[in-house]
C-alpha positions as CSV (number, residue, x, y, z in Angstrom):
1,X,-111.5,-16.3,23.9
2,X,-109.9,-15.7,20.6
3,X,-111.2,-12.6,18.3
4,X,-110.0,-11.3,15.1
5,X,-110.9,-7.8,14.1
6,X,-112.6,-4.9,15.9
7,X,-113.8,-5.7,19.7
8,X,-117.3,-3.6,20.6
9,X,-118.6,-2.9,24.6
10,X,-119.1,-1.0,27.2
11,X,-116.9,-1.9,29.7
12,X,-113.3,-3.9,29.4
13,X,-111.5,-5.3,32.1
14,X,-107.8,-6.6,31.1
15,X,-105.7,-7.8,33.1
16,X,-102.9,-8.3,31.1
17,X,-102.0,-7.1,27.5
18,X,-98.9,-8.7,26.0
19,X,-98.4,-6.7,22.7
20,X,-94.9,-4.6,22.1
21,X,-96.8,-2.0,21.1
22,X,-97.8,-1.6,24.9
23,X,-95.0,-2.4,27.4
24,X,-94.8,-2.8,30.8
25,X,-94.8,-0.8,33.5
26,X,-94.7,-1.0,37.2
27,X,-97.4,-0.8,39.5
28,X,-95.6,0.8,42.5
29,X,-92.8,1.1,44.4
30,X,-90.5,-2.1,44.4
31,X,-87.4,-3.5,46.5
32,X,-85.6,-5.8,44.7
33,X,-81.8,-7.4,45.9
34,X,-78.5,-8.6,44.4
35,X,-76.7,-11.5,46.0
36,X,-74.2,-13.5,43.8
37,X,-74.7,-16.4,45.8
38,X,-78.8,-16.7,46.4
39,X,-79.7,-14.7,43.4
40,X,-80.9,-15.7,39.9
41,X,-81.1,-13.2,37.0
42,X,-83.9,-15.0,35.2
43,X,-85.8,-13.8,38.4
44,X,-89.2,-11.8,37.1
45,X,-89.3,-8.7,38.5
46,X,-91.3,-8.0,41.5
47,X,-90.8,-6.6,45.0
48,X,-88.6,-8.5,47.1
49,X,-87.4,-10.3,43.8
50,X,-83.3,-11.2,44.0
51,X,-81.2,-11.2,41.2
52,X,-77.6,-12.5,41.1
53,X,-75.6,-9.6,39.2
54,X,-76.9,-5.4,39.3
55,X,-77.1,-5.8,35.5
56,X,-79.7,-8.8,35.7
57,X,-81.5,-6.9,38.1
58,X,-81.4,-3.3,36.1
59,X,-82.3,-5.3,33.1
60,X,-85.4,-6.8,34.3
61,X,-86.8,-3.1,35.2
62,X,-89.2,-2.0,32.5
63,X,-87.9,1.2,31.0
64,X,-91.1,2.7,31.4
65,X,-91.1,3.3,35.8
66,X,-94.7,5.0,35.6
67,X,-94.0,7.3,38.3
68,X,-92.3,5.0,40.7
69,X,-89.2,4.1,42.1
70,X,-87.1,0.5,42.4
71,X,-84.6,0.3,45.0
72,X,-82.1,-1.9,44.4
73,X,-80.2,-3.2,47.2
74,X,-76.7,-4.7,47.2
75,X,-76.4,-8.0,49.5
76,X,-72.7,-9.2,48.1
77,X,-70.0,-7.5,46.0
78,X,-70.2,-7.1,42.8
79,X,-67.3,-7.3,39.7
80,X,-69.2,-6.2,36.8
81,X,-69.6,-3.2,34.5
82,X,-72.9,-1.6,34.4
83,X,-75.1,0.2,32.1
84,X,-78.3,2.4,32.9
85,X,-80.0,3.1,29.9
86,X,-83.4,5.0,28.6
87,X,-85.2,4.9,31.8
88,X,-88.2,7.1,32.2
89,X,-90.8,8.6,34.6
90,X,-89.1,7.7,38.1
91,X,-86.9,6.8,40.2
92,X,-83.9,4.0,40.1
93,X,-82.5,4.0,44.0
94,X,-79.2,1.6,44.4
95,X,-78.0,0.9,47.9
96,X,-74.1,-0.5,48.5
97,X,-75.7,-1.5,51.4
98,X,-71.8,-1.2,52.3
99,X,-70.3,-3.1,49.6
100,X,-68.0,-2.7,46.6
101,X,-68.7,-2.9,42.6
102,X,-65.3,-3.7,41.1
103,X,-66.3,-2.4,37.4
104,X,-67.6,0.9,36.1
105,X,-71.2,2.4,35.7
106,X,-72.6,4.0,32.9
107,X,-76.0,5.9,32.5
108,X,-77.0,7.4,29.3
109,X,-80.5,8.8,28.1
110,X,-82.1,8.5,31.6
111,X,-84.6,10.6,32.1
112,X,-85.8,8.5,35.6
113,X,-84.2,10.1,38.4
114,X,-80.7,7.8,39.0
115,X,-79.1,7.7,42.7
116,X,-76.1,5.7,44.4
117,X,-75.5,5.8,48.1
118,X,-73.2,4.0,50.2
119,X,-76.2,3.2,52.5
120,X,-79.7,1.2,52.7
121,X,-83.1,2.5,52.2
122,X,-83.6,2.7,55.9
123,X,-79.8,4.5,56.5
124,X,-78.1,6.1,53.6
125,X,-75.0,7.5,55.5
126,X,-74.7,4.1,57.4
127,X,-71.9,2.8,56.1
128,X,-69.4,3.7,52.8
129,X,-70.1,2.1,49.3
130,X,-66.9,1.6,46.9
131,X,-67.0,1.7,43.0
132,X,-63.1,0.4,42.1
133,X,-63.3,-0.7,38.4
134,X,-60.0,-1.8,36.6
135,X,-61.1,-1.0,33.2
136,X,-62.5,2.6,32.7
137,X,-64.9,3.5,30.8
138,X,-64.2,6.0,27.3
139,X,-65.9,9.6,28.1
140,X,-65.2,12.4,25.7
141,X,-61.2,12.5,26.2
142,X,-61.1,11.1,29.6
143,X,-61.4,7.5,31.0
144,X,-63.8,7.4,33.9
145,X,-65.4,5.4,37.1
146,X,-69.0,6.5,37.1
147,X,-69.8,8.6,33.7
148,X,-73.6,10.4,33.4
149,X,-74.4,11.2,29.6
150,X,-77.6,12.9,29.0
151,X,-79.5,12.4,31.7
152,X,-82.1,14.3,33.8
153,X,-81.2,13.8,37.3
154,X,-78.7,11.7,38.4
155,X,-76.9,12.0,42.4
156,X,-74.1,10.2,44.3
157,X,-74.1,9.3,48.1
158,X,-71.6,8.6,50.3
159,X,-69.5,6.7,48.0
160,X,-66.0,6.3,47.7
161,X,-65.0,5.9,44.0
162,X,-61.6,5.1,42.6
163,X,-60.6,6.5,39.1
164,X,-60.0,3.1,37.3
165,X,-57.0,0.8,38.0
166,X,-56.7,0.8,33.4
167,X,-57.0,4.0,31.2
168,X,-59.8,3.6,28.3
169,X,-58.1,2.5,25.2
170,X,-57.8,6.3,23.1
171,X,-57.3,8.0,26.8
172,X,-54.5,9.7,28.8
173,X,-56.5,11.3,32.1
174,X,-58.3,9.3,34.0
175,X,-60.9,10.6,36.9
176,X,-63.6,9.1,38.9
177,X,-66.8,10.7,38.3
178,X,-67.7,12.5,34.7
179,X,-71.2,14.0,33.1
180,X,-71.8,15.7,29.9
C-alpha cells in the first residue's frame, strides 16, 4: 500500500516505521558479543548478535535504549579506542569477560547508565579486566585511560587500568581514570 497525504481510522497496527523523524529503539534487554575472529560489524543488532570490534558493536545500539539495558560481552582482546556517546534512557553493561582493551574509552553526553567490569553477566568479580591504551586520550589538562564527560551515571568494576603508555599531544600528567 502506498498513500500520500493524511491517513484516517480507528485502529493502526505498524510494525515497522522507517522515518528519521522516529528512530529506533529497543525492545528489551539484549546480549550481544565481541570476538575479532567470529564477529562481523555489519551484524544488525539483536540479542545474541556478535560483532567483531566494541565500536561496531556500541555503534549498532540505537541511542535511544527505551528503558533497557545491552550487555556487551568481550570474547577476544581488543586494540581499539572507544567512544560512548549520547546514549539515553538505560543501561550499557560491558563485560571483559577477562580480557584486555589496548586503547582508551571515552563517554561523553550519556545520560544511559554506563558500567565496565572485569567479569561476565553471570560473575562480575570472576576474573580482572585490563584497559592498557598506548595513546591517551586529551582531558582538560591531563591525558587519560578511561575519561567520563558529562554523563549521568557511569561505574567501574574490577578493572585494572593502566594510565596510557603516550601522553596526549598538549599534556604533561597522565592518569588512568578522569570525569568532569
Amino acid at each position: 500500500m502506498n498513500v500520500d497525504g493524511d491517513v484516517s481510522c480507528d485502529n493502526l497496527t505498524v510494525t515497522n516505521i522507517n522515518s528519521p523523524k522516529y528512530p529506533s529503539t529497543l525492545d528489551g534487554t539484549i546480549d550481544i558479543y565481541v570476538n575479532s575472529s567470529t564477529g562481523n560489524d555489519d551484524n544488525v543488532i539483536g540479542d545474541e548478535a556478535v560483532f567483531a570490534t566494541l565500536q561496531g558493536a556500541i555503534d549498532a545500539i540505537p541511542k535511544f535504549l527505551n528503558g533497557k539495558t545491552v550487555r556487551i560481552t568481550l570474547q577476544t582482546n581488543c586494540t581499539e579506542n572507544i567512544k560512548i556517546d549520547y546514549f539515553t534512557a538505560g543501561a550499557i553493561r560491558i563485560y571483559f569477560n577477562g580480557k584486555t582493551l589496548y586503547g582508551n574509552i571515552k563517554s561523553y553526553a550519556c545520560y544511559a547508565t554506563v558500567s565496565i567490569y572485569g567479569g561476565t553477566y553471570s560473575d562480575t568479580t570472576a576474573s580482572t579486566g585490563v584497559i592498557h591504551p598506548s595513546t591517551a586520550l586529551s582531558f582538560g589538562s591531563r591525558s587519560v585511560s578511561v575519561g567520563f564527560e558529562a554523563c549521568g551515571y557511569s561505574a567501574i568494576y574490577n578493572m585494572k587500568i593502566y594510565a596510557p603508555d603516550n601522553l596526549a599531544t598538549t599534556n604533561t600528567e597522565k592518569v588512568a581514570v578522569g570525569a568532569q
